[in-house]
N, CA, C and O of each residue as an XYZ file, in Angstrom:
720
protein
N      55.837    -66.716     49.164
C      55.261    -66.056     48.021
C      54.123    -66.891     47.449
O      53.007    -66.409     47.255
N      54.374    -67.907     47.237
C      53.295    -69.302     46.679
C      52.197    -68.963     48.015
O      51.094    -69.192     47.520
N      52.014    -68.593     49.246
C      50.800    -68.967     49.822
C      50.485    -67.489     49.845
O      49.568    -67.060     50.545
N      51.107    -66.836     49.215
C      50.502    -65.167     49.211
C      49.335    -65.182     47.673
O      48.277    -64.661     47.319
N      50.383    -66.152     47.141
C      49.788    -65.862     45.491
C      47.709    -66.912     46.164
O      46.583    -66.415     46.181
N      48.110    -68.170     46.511
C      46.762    -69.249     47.453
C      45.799    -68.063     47.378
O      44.770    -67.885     46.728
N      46.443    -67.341     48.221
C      45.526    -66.550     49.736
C      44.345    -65.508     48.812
O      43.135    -65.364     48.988
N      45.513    -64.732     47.531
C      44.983    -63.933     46.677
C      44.164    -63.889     45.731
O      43.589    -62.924     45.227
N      44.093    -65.887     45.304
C      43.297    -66.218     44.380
C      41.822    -66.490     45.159
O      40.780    -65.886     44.904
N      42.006    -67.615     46.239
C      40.868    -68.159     47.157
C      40.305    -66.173     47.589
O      39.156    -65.835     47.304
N      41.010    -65.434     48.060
C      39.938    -64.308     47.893
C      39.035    -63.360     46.549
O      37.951    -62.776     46.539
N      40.147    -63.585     45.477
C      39.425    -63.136     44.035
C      38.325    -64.273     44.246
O      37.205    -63.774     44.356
N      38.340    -65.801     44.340
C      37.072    -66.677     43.990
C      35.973    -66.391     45.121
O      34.807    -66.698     44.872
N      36.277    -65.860     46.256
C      35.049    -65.929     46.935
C      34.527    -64.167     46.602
O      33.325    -64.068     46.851
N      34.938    -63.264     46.276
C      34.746    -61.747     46.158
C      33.735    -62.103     44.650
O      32.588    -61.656     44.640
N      34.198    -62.842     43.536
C      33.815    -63.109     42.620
C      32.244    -64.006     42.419
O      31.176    -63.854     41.826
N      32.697    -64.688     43.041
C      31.215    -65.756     43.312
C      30.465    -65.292     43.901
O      29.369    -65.615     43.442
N      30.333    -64.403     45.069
C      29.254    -63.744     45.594
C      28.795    -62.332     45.426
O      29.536    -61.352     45.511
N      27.180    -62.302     45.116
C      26.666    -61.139     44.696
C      25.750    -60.316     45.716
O      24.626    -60.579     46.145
N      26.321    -59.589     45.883
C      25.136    -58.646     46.583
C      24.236    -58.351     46.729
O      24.323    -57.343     46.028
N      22.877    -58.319     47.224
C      21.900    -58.005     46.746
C      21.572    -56.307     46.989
O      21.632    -55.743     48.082
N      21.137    -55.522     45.393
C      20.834    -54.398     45.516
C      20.643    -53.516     46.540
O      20.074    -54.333     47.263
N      20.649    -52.758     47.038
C      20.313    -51.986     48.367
C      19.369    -50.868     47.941
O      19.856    -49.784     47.619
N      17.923    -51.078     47.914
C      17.237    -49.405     47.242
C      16.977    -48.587     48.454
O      16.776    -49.077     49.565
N      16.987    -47.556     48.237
C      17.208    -46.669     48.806
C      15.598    -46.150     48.579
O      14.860    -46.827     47.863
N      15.016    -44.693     49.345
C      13.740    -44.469     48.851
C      13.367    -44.209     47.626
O      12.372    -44.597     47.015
N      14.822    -43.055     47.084
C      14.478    -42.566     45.639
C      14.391    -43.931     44.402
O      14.122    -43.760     43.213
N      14.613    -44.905     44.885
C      14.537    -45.834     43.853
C      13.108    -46.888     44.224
O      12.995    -48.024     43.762
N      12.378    -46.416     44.885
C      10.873    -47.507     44.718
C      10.847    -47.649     43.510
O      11.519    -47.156     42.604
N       9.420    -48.880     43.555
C       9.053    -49.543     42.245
C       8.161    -48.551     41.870
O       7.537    -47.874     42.687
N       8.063    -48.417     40.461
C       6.847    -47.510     40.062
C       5.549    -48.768     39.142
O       5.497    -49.689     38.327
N       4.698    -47.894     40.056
C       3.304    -48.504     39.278
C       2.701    -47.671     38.363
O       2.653    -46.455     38.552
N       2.342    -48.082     37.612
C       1.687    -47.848     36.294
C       0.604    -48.392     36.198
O       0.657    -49.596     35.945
N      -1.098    -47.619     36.389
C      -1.911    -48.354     35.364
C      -3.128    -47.469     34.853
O      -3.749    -46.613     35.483
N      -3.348    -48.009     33.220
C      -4.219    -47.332     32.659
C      -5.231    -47.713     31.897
O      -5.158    -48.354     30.849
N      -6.191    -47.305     32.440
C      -7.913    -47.047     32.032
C      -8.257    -46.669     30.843
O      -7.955    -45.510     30.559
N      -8.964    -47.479     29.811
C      -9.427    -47.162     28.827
C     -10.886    -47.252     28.571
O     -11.418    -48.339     28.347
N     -11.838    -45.639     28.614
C     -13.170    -45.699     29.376
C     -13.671    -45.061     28.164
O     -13.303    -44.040     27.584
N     -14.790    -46.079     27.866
C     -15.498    -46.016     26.408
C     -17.131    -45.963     26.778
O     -17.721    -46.552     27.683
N     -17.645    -45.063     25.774
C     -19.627    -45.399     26.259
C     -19.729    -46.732     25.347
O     -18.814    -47.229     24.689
N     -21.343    -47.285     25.492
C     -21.300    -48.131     24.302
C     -21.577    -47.649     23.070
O     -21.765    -46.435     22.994
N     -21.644    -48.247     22.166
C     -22.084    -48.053     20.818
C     -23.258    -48.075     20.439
O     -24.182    -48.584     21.074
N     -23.354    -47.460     19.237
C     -24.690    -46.793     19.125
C     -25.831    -48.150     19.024
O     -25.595    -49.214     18.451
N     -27.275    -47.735     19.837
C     -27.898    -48.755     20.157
C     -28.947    -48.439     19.168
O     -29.057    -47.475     18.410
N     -29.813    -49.641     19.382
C     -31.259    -49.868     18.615
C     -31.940    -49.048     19.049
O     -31.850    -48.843     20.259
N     -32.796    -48.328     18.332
C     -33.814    -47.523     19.145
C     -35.222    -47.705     18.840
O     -36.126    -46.929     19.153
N     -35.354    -49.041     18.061
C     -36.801    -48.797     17.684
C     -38.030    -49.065     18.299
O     -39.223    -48.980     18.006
N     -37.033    -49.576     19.680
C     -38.566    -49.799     20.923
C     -38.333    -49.146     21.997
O     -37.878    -49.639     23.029
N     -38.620    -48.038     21.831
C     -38.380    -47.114     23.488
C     -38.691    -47.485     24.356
O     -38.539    -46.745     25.328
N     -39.269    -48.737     24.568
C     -40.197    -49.072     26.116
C     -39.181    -50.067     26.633
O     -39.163    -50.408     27.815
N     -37.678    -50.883     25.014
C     -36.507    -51.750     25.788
C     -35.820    -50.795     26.595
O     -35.553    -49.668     26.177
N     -35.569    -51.139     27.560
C     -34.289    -50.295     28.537
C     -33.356    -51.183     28.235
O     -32.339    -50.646     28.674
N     -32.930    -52.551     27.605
C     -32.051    -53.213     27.461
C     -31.773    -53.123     26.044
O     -32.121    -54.267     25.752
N     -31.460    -52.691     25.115
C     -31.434    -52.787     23.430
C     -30.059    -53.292     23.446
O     -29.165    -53.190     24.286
N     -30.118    -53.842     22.343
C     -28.944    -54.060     21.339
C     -28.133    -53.392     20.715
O     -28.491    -52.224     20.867
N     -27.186    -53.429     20.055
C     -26.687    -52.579     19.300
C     -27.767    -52.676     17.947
O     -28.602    -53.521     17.623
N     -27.295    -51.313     17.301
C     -27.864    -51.347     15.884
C     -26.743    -51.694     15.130
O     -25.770    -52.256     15.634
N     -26.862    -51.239     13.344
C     -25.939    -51.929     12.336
C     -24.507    -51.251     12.723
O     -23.408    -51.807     12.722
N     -24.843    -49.791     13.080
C     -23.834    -49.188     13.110
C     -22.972    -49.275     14.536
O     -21.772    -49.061     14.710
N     -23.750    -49.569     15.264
C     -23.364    -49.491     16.537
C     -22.140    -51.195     16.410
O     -21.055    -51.413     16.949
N     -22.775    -51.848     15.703
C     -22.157    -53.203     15.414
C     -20.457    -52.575     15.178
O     -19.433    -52.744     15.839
N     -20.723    -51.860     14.023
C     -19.331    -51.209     13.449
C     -18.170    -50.883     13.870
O     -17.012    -51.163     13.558
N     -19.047    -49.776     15.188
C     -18.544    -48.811     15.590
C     -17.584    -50.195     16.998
O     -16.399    -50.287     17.319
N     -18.668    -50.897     17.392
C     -17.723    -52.083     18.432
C     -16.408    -52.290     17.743
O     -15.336    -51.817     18.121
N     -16.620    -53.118     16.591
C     -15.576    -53.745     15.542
C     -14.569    -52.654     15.562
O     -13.442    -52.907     15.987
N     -14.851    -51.539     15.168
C     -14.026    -50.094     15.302
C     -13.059    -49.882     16.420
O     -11.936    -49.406     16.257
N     -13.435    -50.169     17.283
C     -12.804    -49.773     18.665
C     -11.998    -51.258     19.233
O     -11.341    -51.238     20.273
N     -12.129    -52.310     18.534
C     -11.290    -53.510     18.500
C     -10.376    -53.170     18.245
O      -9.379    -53.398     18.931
N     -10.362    -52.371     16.967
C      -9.234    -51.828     15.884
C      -8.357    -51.051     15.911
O      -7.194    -51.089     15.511
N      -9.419    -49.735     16.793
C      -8.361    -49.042     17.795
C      -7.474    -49.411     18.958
O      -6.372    -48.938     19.235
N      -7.812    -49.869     19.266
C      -7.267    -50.382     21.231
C      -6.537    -51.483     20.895
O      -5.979    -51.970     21.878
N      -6.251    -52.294     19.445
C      -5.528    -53.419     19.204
C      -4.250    -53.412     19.754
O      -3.816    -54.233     20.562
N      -3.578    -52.316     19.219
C      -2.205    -52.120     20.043
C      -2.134    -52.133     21.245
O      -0.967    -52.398     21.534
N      -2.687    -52.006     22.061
C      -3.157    -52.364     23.784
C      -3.405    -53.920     24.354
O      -4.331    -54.709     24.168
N      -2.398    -53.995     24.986
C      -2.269    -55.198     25.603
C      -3.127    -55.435     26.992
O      -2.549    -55.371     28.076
N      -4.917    -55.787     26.874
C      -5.672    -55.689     28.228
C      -5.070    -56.691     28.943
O      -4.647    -57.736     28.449
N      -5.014    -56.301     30.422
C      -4.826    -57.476     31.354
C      -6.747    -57.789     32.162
O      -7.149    -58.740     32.833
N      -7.520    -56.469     31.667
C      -9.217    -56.734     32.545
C      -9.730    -56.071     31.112
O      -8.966    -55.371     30.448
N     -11.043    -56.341     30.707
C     -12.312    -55.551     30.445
C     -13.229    -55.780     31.239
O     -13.530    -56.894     31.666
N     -13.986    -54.290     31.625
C     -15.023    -54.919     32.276
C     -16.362    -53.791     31.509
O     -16.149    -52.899     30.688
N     -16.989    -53.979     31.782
C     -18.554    -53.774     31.027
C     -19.728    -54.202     32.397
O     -19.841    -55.141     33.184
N     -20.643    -52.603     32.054
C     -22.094    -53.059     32.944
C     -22.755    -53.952     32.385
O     -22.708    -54.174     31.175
N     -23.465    -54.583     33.223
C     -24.121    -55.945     32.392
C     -25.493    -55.674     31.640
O     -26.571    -56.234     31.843
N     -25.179    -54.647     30.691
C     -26.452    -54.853     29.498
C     -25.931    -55.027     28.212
O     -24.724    -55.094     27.984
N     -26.769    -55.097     27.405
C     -26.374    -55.835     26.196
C     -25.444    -55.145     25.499
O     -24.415    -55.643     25.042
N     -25.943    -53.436     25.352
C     -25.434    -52.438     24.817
C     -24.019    -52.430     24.813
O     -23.361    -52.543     23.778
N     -23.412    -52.268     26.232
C     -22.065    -52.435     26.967
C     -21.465    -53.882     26.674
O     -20.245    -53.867     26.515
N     -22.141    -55.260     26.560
C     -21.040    -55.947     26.338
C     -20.951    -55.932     25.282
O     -19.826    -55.578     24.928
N     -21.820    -56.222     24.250
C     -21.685    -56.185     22.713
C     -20.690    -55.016     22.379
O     -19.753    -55.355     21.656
N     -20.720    -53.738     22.763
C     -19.280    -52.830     22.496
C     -18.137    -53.617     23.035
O     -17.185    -53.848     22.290
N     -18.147    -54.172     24.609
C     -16.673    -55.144     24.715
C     -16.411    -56.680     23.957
O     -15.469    -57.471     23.914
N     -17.559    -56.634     23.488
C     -17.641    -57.869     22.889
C     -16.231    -58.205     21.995
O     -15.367    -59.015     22.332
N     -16.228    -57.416     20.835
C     -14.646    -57.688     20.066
C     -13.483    -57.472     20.400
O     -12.515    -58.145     20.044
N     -13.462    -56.391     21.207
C     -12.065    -56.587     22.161
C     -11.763    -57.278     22.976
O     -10.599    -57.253     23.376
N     -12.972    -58.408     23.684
C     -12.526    -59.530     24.540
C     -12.182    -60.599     23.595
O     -11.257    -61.366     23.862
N     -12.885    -60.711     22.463
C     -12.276    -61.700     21.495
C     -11.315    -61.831     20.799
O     -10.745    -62.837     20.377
N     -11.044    -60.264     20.618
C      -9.367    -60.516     19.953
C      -8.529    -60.401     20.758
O      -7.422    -60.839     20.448
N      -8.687    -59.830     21.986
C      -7.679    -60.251     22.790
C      -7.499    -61.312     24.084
O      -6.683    -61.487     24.989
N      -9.035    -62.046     23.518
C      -8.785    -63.258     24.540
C      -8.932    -63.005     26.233
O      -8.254    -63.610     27.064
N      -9.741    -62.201     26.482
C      -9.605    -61.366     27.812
C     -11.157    -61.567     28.148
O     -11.941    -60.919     27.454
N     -11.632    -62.330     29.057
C     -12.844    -62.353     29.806
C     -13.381    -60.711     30.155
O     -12.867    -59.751     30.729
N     -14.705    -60.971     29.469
C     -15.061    -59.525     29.990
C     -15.931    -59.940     31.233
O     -16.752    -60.854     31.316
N     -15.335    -58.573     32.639
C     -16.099    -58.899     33.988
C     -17.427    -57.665     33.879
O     -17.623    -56.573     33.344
N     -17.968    -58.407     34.544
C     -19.420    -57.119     35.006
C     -18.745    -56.521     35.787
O     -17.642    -56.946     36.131
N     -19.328    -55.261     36.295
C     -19.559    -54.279     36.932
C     -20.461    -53.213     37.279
O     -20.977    -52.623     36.330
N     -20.862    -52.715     38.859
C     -22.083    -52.471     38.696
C     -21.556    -50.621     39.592
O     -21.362    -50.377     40.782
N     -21.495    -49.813     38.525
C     -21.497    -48.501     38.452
C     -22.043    -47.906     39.823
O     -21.341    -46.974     40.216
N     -22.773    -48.111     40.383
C     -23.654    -47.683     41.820
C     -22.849    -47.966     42.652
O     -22.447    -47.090     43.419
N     -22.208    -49.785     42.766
C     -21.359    -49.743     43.870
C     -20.481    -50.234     43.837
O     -20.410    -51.317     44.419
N     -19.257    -49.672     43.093
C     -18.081    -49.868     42.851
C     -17.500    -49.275     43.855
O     -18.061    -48.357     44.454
N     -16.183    -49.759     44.208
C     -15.086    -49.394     45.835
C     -13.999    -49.199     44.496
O     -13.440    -50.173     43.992
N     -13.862    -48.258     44.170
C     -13.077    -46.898     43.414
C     -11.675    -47.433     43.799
O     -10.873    -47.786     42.934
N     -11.380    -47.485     45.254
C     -10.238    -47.634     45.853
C      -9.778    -49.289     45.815
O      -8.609    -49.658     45.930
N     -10.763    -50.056     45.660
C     -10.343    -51.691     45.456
C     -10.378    -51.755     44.403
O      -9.775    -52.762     44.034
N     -11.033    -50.852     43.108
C     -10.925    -51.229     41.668
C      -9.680    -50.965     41.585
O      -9.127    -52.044     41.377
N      -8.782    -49.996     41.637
C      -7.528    -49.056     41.166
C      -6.836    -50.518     41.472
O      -6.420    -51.250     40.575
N      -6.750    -50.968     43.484
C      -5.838    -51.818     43.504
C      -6.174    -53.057     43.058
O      -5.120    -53.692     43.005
N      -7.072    -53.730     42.714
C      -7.182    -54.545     41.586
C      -6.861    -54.833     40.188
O      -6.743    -55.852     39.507
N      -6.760    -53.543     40.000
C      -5.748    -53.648     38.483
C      -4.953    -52.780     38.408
O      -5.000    -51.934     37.515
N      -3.724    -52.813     39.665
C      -2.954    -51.712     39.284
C      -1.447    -52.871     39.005
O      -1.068    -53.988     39.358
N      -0.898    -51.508     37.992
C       0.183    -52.026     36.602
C      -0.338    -52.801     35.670
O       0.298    -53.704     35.126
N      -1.888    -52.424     35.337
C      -2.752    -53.247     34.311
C      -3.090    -52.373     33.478
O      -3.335    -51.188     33.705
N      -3.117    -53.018     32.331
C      -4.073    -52.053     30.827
C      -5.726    -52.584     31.136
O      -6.034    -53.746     31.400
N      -6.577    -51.543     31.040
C      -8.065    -52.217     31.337
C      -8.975    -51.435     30.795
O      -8.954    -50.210     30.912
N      -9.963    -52.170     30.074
C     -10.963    -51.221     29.263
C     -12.646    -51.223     30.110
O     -13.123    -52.293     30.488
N     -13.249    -50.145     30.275
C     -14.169    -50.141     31.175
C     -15.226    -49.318     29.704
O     -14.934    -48.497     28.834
N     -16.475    -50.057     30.049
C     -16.814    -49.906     28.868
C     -18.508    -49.715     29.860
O     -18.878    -50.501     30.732
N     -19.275    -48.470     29.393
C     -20.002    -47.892     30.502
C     -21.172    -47.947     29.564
O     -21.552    -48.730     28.694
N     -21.809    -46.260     30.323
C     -22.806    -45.280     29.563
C     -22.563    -43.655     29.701
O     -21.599    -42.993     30.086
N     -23.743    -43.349     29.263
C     -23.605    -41.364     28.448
C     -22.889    -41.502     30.481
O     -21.705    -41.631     30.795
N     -23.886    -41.429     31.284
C     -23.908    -41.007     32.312
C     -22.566    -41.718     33.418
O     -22.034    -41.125     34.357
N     -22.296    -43.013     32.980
C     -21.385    -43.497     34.548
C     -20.001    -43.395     33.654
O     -18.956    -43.152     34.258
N     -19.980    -43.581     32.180
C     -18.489    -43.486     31.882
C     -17.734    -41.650     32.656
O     -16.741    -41.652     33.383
N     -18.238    -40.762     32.393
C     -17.628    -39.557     33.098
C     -17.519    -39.808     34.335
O     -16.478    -39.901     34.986
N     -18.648    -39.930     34.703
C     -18.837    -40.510     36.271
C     -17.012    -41.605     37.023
O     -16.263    -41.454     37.988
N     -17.077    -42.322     36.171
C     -16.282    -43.368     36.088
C     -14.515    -42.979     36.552
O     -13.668    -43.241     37.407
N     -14.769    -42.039     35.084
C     -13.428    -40.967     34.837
C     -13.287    -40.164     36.507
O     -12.174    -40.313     37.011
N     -13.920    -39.664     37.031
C     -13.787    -38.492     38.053
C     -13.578    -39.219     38.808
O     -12.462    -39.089     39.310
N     -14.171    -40.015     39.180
C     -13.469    -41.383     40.558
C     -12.280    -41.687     40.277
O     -11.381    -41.630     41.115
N     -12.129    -42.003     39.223
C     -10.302    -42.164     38.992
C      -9.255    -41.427     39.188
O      -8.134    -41.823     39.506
N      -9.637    -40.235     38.983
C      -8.920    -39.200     39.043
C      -8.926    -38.551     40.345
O      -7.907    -37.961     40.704
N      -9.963    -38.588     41.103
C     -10.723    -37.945     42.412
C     -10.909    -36.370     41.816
O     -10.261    -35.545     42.460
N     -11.403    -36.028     41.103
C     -11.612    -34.579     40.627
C     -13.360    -34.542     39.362
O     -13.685    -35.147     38.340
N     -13.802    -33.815     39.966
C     -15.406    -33.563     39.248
C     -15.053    -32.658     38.071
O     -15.240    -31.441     38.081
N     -14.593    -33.261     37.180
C     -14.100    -32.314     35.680
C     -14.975    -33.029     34.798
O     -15.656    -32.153     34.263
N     -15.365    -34.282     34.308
C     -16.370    -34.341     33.321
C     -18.058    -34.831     33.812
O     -18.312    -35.448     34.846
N     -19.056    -34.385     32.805
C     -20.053    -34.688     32.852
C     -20.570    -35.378     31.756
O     -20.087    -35.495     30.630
N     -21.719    -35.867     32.265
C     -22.270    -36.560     30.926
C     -22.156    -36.519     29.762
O     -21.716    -35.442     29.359
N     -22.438    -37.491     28.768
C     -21.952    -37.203     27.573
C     -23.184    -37.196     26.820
O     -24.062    -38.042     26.985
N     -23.269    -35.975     25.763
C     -24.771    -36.310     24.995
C     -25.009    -37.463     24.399
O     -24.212    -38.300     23.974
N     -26.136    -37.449     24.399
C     -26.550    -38.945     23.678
C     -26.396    -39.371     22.591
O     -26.578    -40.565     22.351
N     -26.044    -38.548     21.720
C     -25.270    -38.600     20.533
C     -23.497    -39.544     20.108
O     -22.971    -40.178     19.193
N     -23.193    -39.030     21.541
C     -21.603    -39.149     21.163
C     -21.543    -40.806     21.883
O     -22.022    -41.169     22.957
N     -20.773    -41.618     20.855
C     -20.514    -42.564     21.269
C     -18.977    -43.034     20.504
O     -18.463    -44.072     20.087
N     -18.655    -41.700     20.605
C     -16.884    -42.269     20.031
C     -15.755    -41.599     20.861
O     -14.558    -41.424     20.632
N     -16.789    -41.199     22.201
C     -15.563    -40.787     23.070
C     -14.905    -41.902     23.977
O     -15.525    -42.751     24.617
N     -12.974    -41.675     23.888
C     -12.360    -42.298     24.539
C     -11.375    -41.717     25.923
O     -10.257    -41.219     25.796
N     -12.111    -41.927     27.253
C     -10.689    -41.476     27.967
C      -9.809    -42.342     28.099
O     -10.045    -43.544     28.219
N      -8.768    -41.858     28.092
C      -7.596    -42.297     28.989
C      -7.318    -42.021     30.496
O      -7.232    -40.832     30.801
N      -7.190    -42.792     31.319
C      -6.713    -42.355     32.489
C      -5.261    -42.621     32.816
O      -5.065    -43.822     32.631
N      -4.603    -42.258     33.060
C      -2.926    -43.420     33.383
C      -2.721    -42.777     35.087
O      -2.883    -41.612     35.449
N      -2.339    -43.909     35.882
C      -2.442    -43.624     36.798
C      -0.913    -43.896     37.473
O      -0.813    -45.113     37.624
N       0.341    -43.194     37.943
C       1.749    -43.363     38.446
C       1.821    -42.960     39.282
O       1.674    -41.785     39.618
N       2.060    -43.814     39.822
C       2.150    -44.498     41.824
C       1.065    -43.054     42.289
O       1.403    -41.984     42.793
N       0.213    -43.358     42.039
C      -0.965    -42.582     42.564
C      -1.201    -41.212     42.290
O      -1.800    -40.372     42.961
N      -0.391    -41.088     40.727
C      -1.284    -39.549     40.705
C      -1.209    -39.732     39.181
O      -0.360    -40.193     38.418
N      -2.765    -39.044     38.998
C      -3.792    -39.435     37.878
C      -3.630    -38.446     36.793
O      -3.493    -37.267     37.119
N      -3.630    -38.767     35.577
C      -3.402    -37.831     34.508
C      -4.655    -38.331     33.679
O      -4.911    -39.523     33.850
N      -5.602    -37.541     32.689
C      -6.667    -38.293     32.022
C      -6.382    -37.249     30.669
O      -5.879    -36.126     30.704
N      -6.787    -37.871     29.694
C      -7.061    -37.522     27.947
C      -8.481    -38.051     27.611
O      -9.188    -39.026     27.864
N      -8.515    -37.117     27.045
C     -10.096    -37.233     26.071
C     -10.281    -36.820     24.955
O     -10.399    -35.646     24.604
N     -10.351    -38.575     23.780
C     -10.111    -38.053     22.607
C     -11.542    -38.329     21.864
O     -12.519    -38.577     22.571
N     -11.653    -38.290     20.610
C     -13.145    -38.101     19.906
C     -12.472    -39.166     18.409
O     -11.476    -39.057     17.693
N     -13.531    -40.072     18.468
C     -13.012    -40.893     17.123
C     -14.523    -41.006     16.132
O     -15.563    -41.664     16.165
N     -14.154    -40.364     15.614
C     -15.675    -40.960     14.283
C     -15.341    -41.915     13.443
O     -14.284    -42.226     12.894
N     -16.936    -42.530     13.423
C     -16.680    -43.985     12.553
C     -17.515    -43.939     11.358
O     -18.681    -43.593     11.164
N     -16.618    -44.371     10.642
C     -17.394    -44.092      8.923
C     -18.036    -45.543      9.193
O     -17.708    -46.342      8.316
N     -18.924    -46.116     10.256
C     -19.703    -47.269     10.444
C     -21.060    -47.142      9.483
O     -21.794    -46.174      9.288
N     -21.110    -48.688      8.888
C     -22.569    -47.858      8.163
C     -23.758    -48.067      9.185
O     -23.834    -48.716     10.228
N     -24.632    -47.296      8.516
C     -26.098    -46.749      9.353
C     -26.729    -48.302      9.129
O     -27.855    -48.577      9.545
């Protein structure tokens, strides 16, 4: 009886001490998650039509600061911005408050398919113009649904969220009581 009781414990300690490792099956893959936050820049200087590079103006200043404010709750793992002034100065305060290097990017020849897997399960703000932010959006999605944006509007925000490869996008409109 005593080497029945041995036999019963030495098997509870080895059944006990060793763990299995999970077994997934297909229905249980990992899911990826990642989402695009695609902004024009802010409103620029206009008082020399012959700069193709301007600055922001007072408001356009604002309207950056603005969109810090919005997207705060967003944890970026990338910003990236075309390299003119317009575009970084809009990423400008969201790389600073959140401490996030803003990268260039050059709209003409972006690999769509190495951006996604470059930041995929990442929060990332892509910060354009009227013309490549839509542009931007439809590559993400693979679907020709938006176009340019008038030259006016500089408080549109998409969303893209992208799960394990299929694309959902929002497009919202924020006005900024920025002063002129």
């Amino acid at each position: 009886m005593k080497a029945l009781k041995i036999a019963l414990l030495i098997f509870l300690a080895i059944n006990l001490s060793c763990k299995d490792e999970p077994v997934l099956d297909s229905s249980q893959e990992q899911t990826s998650i990642s989402t695009f936050y695609l902004i024009r820049h802010a409103e620029k200087d206009r008082n020399n039509p012959s700069d193709s590079d301007p600055e922001l103006n007072q408001k356009g200043l604002g309207r950056a600061m603005h969109w810090a404010e919005i997207l705060s709750e967003v944890e970026f793992n990338a910003i990236y911005s075309t390299d003119y002034n317009r575009t970084s100065m809009t990423a400008a305060p969201t790389s600073v408050k959140q401490n996030v290097d803003v990268q260039y990017y050059d709209p003409n020849t972006i690999d769509i398919d190495q951006f996604k897997t470059d930041n995929l399960n990442s929060n990332v703000l892509i910060v354009g113009h009227s013309n490549t932010t839509p542009e931007f959006v439809n590559k993400l999605i693979d679907e020709q649904k938006y176009y340019d944006l008038d030259d006016s509007e500089n408080g549109t925000l998409f969303i893209v969220k992208t799960i394990n490869g299929i694309s959902s996008v929002e497009k919202l409109i924020f006005n900024c009581n920025c002063p002129d």
